[in-house]
Structures are given as C-alpha cells and as structure tokens.
N, C-alpha and C positions, 0 to 999 in steps of 0.2 A: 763627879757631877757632869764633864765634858763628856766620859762612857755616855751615862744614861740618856743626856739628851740626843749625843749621835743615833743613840738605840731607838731612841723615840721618832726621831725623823725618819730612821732608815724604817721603822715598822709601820709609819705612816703613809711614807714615799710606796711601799710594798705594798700596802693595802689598795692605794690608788692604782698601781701598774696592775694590779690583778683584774679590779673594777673594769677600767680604760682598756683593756687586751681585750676581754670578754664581752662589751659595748662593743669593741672592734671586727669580731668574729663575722659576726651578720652583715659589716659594710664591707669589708675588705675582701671578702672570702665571696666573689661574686657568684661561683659556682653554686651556692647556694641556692641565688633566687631564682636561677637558672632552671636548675632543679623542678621550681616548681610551676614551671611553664608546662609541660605535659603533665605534671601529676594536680594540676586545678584545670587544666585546659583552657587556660587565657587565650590561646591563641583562637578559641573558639566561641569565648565569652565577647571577646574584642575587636574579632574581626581581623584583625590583622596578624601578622606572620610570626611564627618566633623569631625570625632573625630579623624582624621590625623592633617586636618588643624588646631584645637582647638590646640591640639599637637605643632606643630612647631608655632603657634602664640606665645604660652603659652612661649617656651623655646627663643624666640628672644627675650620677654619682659623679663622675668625673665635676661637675658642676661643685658638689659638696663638700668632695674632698681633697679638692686638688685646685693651686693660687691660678686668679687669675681666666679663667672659667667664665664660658657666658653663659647663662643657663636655654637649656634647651630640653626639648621631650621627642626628639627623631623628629618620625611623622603626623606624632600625634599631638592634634589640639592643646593649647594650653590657654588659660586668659591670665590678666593681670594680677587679680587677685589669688589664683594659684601660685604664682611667681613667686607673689610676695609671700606667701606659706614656706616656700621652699629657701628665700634670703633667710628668713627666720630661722629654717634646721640647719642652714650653713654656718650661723652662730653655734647652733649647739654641739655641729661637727667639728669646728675649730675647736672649740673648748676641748673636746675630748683630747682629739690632735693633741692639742698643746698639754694638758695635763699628762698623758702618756710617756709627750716625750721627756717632759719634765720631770717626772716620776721614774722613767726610767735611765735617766742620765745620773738622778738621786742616786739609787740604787747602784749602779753600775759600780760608779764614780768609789760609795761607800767600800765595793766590793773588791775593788783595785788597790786603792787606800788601807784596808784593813791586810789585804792580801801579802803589803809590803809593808804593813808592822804600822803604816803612819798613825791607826786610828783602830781604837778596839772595839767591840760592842758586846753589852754585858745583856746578862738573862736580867728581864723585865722581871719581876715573880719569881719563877722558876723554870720559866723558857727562854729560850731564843726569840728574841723580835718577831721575827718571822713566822711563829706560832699566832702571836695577837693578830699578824695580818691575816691570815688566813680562817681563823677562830671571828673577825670584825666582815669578811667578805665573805665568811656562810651566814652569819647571820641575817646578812641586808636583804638576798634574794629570797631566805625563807619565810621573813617578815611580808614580804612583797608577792612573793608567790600565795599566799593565803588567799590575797584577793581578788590577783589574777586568777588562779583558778579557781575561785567562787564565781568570778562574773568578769571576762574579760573585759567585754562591750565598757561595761561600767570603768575597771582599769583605765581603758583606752581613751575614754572622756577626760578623766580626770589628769589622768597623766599631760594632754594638750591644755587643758583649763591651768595648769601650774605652770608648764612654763610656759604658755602662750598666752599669757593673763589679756585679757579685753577682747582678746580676738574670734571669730568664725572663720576665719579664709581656709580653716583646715577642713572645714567640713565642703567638700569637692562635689561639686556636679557634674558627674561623668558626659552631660552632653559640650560641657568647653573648656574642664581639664578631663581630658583620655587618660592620660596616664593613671588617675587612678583604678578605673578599669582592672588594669594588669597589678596592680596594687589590694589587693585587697585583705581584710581582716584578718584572717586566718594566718598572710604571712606574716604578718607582724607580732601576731602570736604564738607564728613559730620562732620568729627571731627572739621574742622574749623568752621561750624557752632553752634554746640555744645561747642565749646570753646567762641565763639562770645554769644551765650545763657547764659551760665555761669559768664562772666563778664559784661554783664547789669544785669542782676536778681542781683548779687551782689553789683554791684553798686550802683543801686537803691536802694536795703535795705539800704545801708549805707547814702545814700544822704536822704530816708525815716528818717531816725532815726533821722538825726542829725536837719530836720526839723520838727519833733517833739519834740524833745529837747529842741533846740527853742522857740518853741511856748509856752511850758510847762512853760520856763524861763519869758518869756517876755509878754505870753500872744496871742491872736489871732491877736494883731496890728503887 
C-alpha cells in the first residue's frame, strides 16, 4: 500500500514537472521572443528600437519572475490599470515557480530515495508511474489544442475570462500601455504552441521509457 501510493505521488509530482517545464519554455527561454522582433517587425510596428524593446520585455519578465521586482516597461508607456494586469500574471507566475519547484524536488527526492533501496515504486496497471505521467500531459494539450486551433482569438478570451474572473485591465490600449504593441496575438500563440511542443516531446520520453522499462522487465511479450 506505501509502493502504490509513493507510485501515485511520484506520477502525479511527474505529470505536474512535465506541465510546469513546458509553461516555462516560453518565459525562461527569452531568445525566443527575441526571435520575433524582426520576424513580426515590432520594431517597426512600435516605433521604437529593438534594443528598446529587448529593454522593456527584459524588465516586465524580470518583474514576473524574479522576488522583489518593481514593475516597469523600459521606455515605454504604461498606466495603472495595465500594472495591475500584469500583479495579476505575477500570481500566475509564482504558481508555476512554486509548483515546478515543488514537483520537482518530489521527483527528485523519490529518485534518490528509491536509488538507495529506501522506497520502491511499483507498475500502476502495467507500467511504470511515469508512463500515466506522460499518457495525462498528452492528453491535456490535445484536448486544448482542438480549440486553439479552431479559433485562437476565441482561446485567448476565454483563457483570461477564467483566471482573470471580473476583470478587463487585460484588454490594453496600445496609446497608454506600449508594451502591448510589441506583444502581440500571434506570439502568444506561438507560445501556446511551443508550450503544446514541450509537453508531448516530454511526455513521450516518459511514456518511451516506461515502455522500455517494460519490455526490459518482461521481455518483448
């Protein structure tokens, strides 16, 4: 009974560090949006420089994801009610944080533990834990992706109407918050996609191993 339930933590803890890495992609990995300052031509949409824009992206992330942070947009424009959109995604950015790290000190911890005999983990079914994680984080994006790519716009509504319940402050008036200017639709739809990338490739590996694992165990039958 102590196997299964470890088993069940660890594949829970597993499913969430897969999630949480993959969300992480598109914030952490800033060459990304970087990227798409000449391939959208922001700097020409917005008037100002790429090394302006790099500038105020740089200081809203640092803002987000890092303690202690005042928030700021470079040079560009911001009013009050923008602000307060952006305290709002610092909640949802600690969550992540914190679930990640938490998830993956789970993990870890399990994997160090089992390594030196203290604690074992049994096949759920007939796999490895780590199969369900990865078999529960394809599932999520492909459920999600159906309607993303039917109509992202739509998506993109509804996704701020859930966790920003009561609110408009996200809906931005490029003449007194700038920064969304350099923000616009598309990247965020590519970040949904690259976050959608990030939790199959992970999931598979994990659904990979844990069928190899398997096979190792039992053989090719």
């Amino acid at each position: 009974m102590k196997q299964k339930l470890i088993s069940i933590l660890f594949s829970v803890a597993a499913l969430l560090l897969i999630i949480t890495i993959s969300i992480g992609l598109p914030i952490y990995f800033r060459p990304f949006y970087y990227a798409h300052i000449p391939a959208m031509d922001l700097d020409l949409m917005s008037g100002y420089t790429k090394a302006e824009i790099i500038e105020a992206y740089n200081e809203v992330l640092d803002y987000l994801t890092l303690p202690g942070r005042e928030f700021g947009a470079g040079a560009m424009l911001y009013s009050e009610s923008g602000k307060d959109h952006f305290v709002d995604c610092k909640a949802l950015f600690d969550l992540n944080a914190t679930v990640l790290l938490i998830s993956a000190v789970i993990v870890i911890a399990i994997f160090i533990l089992k390594r030196h005999k203290k604690v074992e983990l049994c096949e759920l079914g007939t796999y490895h834990p780590l199969f369900y994680s990865g078999l529960g984080a394809i599932l999520i994006p492909s459920c999600l992706g159906l309607l993303i790519a039917t109509d992202f716009s739509r998506a993109f509504v509804i996704f701020h109407k859930i966790f920003f319940p009561g609110k408009d402050n996200w809906t931005f008036d490029p003449w007194t918050d700038e920064i969304i200017m350099v923000l616009p639709e598309e990247f965020f739809r590519n970040c949904a996609i690259l976050i959608g990338v990030g939790i199959i490739a992970l999931g598979s590996a994990a659904m990979i191993y844990s069928v190899v694992k398997r096979r190792r165990k039992y053989g090719k039958k």
